[in-house]
C-alpha positions in Angstrom: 37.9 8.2 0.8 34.8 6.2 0.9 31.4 7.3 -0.8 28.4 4.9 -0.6 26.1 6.0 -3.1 26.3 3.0 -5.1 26.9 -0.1 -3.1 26.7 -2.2 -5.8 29.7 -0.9 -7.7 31.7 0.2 -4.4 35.1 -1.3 -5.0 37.5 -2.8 -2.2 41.0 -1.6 -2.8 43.2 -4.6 -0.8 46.6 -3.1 -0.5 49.1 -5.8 0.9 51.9 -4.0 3.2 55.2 -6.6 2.8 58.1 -4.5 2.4 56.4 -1.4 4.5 58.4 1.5 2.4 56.5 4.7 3.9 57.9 7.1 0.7 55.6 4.2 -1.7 52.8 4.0 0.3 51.9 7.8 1.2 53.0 7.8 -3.0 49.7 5.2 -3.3 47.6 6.3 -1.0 48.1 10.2 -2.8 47.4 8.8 -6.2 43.9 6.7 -4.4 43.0 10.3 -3.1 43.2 12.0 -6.5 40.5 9.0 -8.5 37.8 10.4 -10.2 35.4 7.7 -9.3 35.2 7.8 -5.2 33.1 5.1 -4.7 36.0 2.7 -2.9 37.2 1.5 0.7 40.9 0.9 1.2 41.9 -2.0 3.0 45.2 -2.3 4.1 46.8 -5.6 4.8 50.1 -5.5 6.7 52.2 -8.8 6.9 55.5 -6.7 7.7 54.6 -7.3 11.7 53.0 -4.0 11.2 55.8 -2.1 11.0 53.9 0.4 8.7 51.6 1.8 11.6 54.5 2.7 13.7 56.1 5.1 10.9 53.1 6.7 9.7 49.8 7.6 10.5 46.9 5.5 8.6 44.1 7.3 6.8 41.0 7.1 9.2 39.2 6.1 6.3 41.4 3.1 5.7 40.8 -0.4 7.3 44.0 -1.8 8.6 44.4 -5.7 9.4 47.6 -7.3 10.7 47.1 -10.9 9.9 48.2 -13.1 13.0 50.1 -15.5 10.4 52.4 -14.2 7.5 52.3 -15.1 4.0 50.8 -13.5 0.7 48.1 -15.9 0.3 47.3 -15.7 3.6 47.3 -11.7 3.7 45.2 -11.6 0.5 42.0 -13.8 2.0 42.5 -11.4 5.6 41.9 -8.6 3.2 39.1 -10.2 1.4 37.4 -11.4 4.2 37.1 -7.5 5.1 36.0 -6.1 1.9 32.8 -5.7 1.6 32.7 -4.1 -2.4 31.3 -5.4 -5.4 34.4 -5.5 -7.0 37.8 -6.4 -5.5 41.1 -4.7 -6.8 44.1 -5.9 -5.1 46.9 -3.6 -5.3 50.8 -4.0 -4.4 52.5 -1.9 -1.7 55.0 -1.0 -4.5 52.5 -0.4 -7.3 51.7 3.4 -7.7 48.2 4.2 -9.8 49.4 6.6 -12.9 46.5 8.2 -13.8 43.8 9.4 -11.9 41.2 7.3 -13.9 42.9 4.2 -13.2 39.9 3.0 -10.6 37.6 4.0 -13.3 39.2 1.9 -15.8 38.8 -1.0 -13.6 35.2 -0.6 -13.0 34.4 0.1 -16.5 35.6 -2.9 -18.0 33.6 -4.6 -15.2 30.3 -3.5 -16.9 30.6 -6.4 -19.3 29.3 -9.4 -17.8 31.4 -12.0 -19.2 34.4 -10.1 -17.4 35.1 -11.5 -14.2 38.9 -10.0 -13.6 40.5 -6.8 -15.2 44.5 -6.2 -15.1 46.3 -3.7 -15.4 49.9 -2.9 -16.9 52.7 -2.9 -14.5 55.4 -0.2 -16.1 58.8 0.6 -14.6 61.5 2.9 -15.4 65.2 2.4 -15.7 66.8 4.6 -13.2 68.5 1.7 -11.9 69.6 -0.9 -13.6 69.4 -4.1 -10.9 65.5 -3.3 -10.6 64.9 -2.4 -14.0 66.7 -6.1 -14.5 64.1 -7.5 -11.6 60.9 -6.2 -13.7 62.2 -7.3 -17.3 63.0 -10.7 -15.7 59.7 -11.7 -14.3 57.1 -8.9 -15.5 57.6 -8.3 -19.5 54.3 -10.3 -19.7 52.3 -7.5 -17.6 53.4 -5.1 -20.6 50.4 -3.8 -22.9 50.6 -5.5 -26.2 48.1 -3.3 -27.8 46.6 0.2 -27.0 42.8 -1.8 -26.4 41.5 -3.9 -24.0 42.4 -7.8 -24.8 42.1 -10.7 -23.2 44.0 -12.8 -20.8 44.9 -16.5 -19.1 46.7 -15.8 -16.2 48.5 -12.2 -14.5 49.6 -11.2 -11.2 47.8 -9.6 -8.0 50.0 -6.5 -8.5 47.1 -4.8 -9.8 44.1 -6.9 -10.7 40.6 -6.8 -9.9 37.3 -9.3 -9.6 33.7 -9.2 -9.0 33.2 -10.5 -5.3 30.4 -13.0 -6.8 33.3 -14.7 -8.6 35.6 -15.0 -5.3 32.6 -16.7 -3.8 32.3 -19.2 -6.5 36.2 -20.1 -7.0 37.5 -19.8 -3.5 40.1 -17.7 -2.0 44.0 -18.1 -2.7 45.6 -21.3 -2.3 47.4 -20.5 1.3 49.4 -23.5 -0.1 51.6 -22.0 -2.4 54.4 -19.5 -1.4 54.5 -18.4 -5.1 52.2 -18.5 -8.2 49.3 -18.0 -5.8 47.6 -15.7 -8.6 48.1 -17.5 -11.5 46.8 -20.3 -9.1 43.2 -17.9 -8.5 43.4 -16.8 -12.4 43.3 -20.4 -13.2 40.4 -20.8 -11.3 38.4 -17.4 -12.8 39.3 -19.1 -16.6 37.7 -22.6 -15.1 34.6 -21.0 -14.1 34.0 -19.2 -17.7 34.8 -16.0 -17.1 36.7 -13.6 -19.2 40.6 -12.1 -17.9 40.7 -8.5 -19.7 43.9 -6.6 -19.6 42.8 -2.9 -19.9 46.3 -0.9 -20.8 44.6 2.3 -19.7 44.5 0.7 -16.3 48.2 1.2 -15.5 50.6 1.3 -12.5 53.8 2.4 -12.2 55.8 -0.9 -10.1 59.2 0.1 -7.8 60.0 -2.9 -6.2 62.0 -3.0 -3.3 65.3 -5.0 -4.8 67.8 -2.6 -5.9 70.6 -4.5 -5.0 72.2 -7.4 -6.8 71.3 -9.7 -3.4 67.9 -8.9 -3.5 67.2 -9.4 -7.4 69.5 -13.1 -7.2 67.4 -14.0 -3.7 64.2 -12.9 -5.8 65.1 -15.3 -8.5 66.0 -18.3 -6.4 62.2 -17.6 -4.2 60.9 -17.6 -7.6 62.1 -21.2 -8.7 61.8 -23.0 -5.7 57.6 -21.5 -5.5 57.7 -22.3 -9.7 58.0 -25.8 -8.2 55.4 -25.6 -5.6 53.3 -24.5 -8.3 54.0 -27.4 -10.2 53.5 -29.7 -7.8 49.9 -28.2 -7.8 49.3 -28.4 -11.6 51.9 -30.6 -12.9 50.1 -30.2 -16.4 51.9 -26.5 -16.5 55.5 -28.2 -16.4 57.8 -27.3 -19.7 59.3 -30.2 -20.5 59.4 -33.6 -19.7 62.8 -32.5 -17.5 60.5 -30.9 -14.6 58.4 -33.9 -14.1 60.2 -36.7 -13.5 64.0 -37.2 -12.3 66.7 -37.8 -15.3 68.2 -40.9 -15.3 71.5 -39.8 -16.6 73.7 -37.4 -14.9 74.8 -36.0 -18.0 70.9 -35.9 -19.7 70.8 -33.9 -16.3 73.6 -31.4 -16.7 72.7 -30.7 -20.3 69.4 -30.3 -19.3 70.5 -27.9 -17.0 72.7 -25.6 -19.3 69.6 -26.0 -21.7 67.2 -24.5 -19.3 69.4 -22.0 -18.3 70.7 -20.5 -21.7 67.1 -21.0 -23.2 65.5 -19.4 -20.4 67.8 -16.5 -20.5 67.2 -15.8 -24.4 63.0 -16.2 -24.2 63.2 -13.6 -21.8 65.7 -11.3 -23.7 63.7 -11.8 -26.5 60.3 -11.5 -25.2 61.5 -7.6 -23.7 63.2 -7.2 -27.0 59.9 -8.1 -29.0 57.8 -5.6 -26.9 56.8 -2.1 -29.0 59.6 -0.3 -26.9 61.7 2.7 -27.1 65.5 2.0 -28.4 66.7 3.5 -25.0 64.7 0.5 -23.6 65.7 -2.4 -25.7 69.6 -1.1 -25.2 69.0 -1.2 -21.3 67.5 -4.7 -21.5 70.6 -6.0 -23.9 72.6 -4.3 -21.0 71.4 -6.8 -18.6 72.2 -9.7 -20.1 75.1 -11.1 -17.8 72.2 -10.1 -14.6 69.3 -11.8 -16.6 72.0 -15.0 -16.9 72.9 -15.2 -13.2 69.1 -14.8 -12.1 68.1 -17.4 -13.9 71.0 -19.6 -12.7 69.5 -18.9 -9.6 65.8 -19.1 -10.2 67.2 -22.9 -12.1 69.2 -23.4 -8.3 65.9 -23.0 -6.7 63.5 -25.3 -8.6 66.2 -27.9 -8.6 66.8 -27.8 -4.8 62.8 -28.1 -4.4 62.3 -30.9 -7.0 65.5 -33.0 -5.4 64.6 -32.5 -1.9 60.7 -32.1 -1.7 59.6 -35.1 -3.7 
């Protein structure tokens, strides 16, 4: 899987192992094997106690690290610390490539030197409803808005790439934050001067693990509470006036609170309604309403149990 023609556009492909689903991974590391540009190492980073190397065999080819200390930042820089490519692509262990010129894509759009990140689209299909309610919930932003390249603030690690010069110049992840690490490291990429491009024709298919109503509400409530780590770290991303300093009133508070919730709710129903999606789509997201509602109740349960009890 590795060719070393051209070391100076030799990508690192980090794949970070959480939820260690062998069926996902051998489906990743198939789609990997079938790029039309070779020139790649894979690096596999297993946080899951390494549970992945006891149910399947690991490509020779591949580098795998089990990072003494678990947590996504910290299993991001274990992986970067082993690449040794041009350009880093990290990749999620439930994020499947959908073309085979999907690694091409990446590097292409790394030819301009004003780009110093590319993402990708993460697309999901509906076959069940509870993870189909998971991606519309936090991921309607990592839809293509447009059939060309355009550019970007902020995206997720799911599928993202950078030039190794850049890492050296902004730093590694914030080991800090349990959540919003990337938007953290994408903050940093727009600080330095360089361009975020999100190339549609760079696409992955996502399947996250939660398929079950307790994994999506958990999801939601690790969401808010990490939403307030995050702005703890730049307070100058908080919404409102409500999420930076404690109401004085308890009933300012509890109308603050429905606020947030229903208004929440409806920017995200009407974000995924707004998208240039099929009606099969938009009726499934409309479906999900009373689950969008109850996440975000959740996702509201967590930020408020952070920003009362971590001051």
């Amino acid at each position: 899987m590795v060719n070393t023609d051209n070391c100076k556009s030799k990508a690192s492909i980090i794949i970070l192992v959480h939820n260690a689903r062998e069926q996902i991974i051998r489906s990743i590391l198939y789609a990997l094997e079938k790029q039309t540009y070779k020139n790649f190492e894979i690096i596999m980073v297993d946080d899951a106690a390494c549970k992945l190397r006891e149910r399947m065999r690991i490509p020779e080819a591949a580098t795998y690290i089990c990072p003494p200390e678990s947590s996504i930042p910290k299993s991001r820089n274990a992986g970067l610390r082993a690449a040794t490519g041009h350009i880093v692509i990290f990749l999620d262990d439930d994020c499947i490539p959908i073309d085979s010129s999907w690694l091409k894509q990446h590097i292409e759009t790394h030819s301009n030197s004003s780009v110093g990140a590319v993402a990708g689209p993460l697309l999901f299909d509906d076959k069940n409803l509870i993870t189909f309610c998971d991606n519309i919930s936090f991921f309607y932003d990592a839809q293509p808005r447009s059939e060309t390249p355009y550019e970007i603030t902020q995206y997720y690690t799911a599928n993202l790439s950078i030039k190794k010069d850049l890492i050296t110049q902004i730093g590694y992840f914030d080991e800090a934050l349990l959540c919003r690490e990337d938007f953290d490291f994408c903050r940093r990429i727009g600080s330095a001067g360089a361009k975020i491009i999100f190339n549609p024709a760079a696409a992955v298919m996502h399947k996250p693990a939660r398929a079950s109503l307790n994994d999506y509400l958990r999801h939601c409530l690790e969401r808010g509470s990490g939403r307030h780590l995050y702005v703890k770290h730049h307070p100058e991303d908080a919404q409102s006036l409500y999420f930076r300093s404690t109401p004085k009133k308890k009933l300012l508070f509890i109308l603050f609170f429905v606020f947030l919730w229903l208004g929440s709710s409806l920017v995200i129903l009407y974000k995924n309604l707004s998208l240039k999606k099929t009606i099969k789509y938009k009726i499934k997201c409309l479906a999900c309403i009373p689950l969008i509602a109850a996440g975000r109740w959740h996702w509201l349960r967590g930020y408020l149990h952070e920003f009362g009890g971590k001051k």
